[in-house]
N, C-alpha and C positions, 0 to 999 in steps of 0.2 A: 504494500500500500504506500502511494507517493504522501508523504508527510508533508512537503514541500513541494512545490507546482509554479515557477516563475519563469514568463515567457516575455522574453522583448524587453526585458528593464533599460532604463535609461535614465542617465543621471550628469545633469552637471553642474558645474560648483564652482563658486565663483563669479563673476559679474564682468562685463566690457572686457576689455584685453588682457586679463586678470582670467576668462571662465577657463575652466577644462574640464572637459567630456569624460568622465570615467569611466561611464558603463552606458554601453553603445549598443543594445541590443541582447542582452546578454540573456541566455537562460539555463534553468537548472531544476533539476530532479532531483531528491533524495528521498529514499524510502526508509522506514522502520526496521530496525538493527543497521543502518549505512553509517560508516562513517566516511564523509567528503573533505576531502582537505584540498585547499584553495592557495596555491602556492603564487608568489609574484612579488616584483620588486617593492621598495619601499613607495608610500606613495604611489601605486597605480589603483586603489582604492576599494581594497579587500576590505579595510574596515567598515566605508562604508556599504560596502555589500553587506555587511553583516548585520548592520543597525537597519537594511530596508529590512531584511528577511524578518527581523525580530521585533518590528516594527515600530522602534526609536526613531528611522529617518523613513520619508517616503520617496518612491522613484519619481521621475518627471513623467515617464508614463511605461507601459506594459501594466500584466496585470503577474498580481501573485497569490498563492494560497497556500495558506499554513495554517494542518491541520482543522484542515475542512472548511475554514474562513479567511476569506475574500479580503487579503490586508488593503488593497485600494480600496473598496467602496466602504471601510469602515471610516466610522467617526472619529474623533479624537478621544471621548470615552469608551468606546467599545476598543479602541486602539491598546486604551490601558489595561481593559480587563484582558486583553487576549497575554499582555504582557506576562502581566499576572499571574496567568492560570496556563499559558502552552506553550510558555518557552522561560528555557532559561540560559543565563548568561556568564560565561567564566570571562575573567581579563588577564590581561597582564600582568596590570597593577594591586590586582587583588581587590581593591577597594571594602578592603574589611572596614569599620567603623572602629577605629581608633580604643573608644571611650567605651564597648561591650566586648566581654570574651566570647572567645572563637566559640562555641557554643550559642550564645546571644547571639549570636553572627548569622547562623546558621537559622535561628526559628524566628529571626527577624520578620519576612518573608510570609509567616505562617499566622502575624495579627492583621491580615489586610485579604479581607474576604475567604470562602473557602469554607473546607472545614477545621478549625484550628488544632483542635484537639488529633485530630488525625495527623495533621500535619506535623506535630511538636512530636510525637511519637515515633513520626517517619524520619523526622531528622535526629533523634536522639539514636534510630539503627545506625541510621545514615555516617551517624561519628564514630560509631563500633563498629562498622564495616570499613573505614577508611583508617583504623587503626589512630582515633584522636583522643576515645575515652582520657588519657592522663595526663592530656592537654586541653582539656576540655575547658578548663574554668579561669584559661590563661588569657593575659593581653595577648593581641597581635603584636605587639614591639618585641615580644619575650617568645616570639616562634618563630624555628627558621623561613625559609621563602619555602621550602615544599610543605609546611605542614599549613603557611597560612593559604597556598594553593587550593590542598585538599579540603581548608574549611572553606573557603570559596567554591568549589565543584561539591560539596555538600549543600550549599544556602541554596546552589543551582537547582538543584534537588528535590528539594524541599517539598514543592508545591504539586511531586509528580508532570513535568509539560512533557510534552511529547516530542517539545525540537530544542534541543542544546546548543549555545553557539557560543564558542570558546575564540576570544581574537587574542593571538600570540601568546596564549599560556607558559611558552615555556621560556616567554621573553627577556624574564627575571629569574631565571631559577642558571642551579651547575647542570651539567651533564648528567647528574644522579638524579637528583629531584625533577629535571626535567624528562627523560626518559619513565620515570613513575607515575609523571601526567599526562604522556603521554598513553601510555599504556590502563590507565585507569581510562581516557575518553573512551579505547578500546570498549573497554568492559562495559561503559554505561551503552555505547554502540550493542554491542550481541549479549550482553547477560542482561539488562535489560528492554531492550528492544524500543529504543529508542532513535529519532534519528540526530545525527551531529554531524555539524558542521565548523571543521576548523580552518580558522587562515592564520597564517603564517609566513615566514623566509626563512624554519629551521628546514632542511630538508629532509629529518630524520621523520616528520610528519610523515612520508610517506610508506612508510613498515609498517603502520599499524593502520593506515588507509584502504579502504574498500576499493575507492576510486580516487586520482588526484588531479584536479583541473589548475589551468594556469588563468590567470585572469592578466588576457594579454591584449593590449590597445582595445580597452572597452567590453571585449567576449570571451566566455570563460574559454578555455579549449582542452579536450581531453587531454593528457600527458598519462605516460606507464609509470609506473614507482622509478623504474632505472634512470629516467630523464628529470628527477626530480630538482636534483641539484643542479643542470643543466637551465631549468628553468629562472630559479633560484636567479642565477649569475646571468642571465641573457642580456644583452644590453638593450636600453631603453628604444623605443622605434620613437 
């Protein structure tokens, strides 16, 4: 089942001699257990691909569907319930909130509509499956970058959505902790049947990738894992 349904997006950014075109037509597919990784230079606008799908930005036009609803013809509020309730979102930067521990972090998420109780439950497995139980009641200042990661792909969580969108995860982490978040999108991909979609310029994204497209002058285009790094380094057109 396509969990994600976008055909034709188009997007530019910027004003007068100043705009550029980022996504020129571009479309994509991901289904239920998929993980897609979206590899491409800095700046050719994987991130905001990521923010239409999950419907923080809107395209200029095409249409898309996530999770059986129509992100173009929604409103501004139904924009946020869908936020809410059918996707969710990893960063780079982690964006823990400082001033609650990684636990509070985690069932943030879970007082803003829903069922809460269910939800406070699902993320307290959530932290014993990710191995954070005896960090649980820590500052984020006081945990390394993988674990405040994995409370971030926890909070993701949370709310059960159906499409996970992680932009450069592994962009602040070592080789160790980044291969571990890597490897966990894996798992939330085929052990829960979910769909996700990572962008990135690690190339190591592409080992635990279903599929890996390049998001090159505007449209995505299929790439095999072996061309990853290829990608990665291509020079700008």
């Amino acid at each position: 089942m396509a969990v994600v349904r976008a055909r034709a997006l188009e997007k530019t950014v910027g004003a007068g001699r100043a705009a550029r075109r980022i996504l020129a037509g571009a479309d994509l597919d991901v289904h239920a257990g998929e993980l897609v990784a979206v590899l491409g230079r800095s700046g050719s606008g994987k991130s905001t691909l990521l923010h239409i799908l999950g419907g923080l930005d809107r395209a200029d036009s095409g249409s898309i569907e996530v999770a059986g609803l129509r992100l173009d013809l929604l409103g501004d509020r139904a924009q946020v319930d869908f936020r809410r309730h059918s996707v969710g979102f990893v960063f780079q930067f982690f964006h823990l909130i400082p001033e609650l521990t990684g636990e509070e972090n985690v069932l943030l998420p879970t007082r803003f509509g829903g069922d809460g109780a269910r939800s406070a439950r699902r993320g307290r497995e959530l932290i014993e499956r990710l191995g954070l139980r005896e960090v649980a009641d820590s500052l984020p200042h006081t945990l390394s970058g993988g674990e405040q990661q994995r409370f971030a792909m926890a909070r993701a969580l949370v709310n059960d959505p159906a499409l996970v969108l992680a932009d450069e995860p592994t962009g602040n982490l070592d080789d160790e902790a980044g291969r571990v978040a890597l490897d966990l999108l894996r798992s939330i991909a085929t052990g829960d049947g979910r769909a996700v979609v990572l962008v990135t310029h690690d190339p190591r994204a592409a080992t635990v990738a279903d599929r890996v497209v390049a998001l090159d002058a505007g449209l995505l285009v299929p790439r095999v894992p072996a061309d990853a790094a290829d990608v990665v380094a291509a020079p700008a057109r």
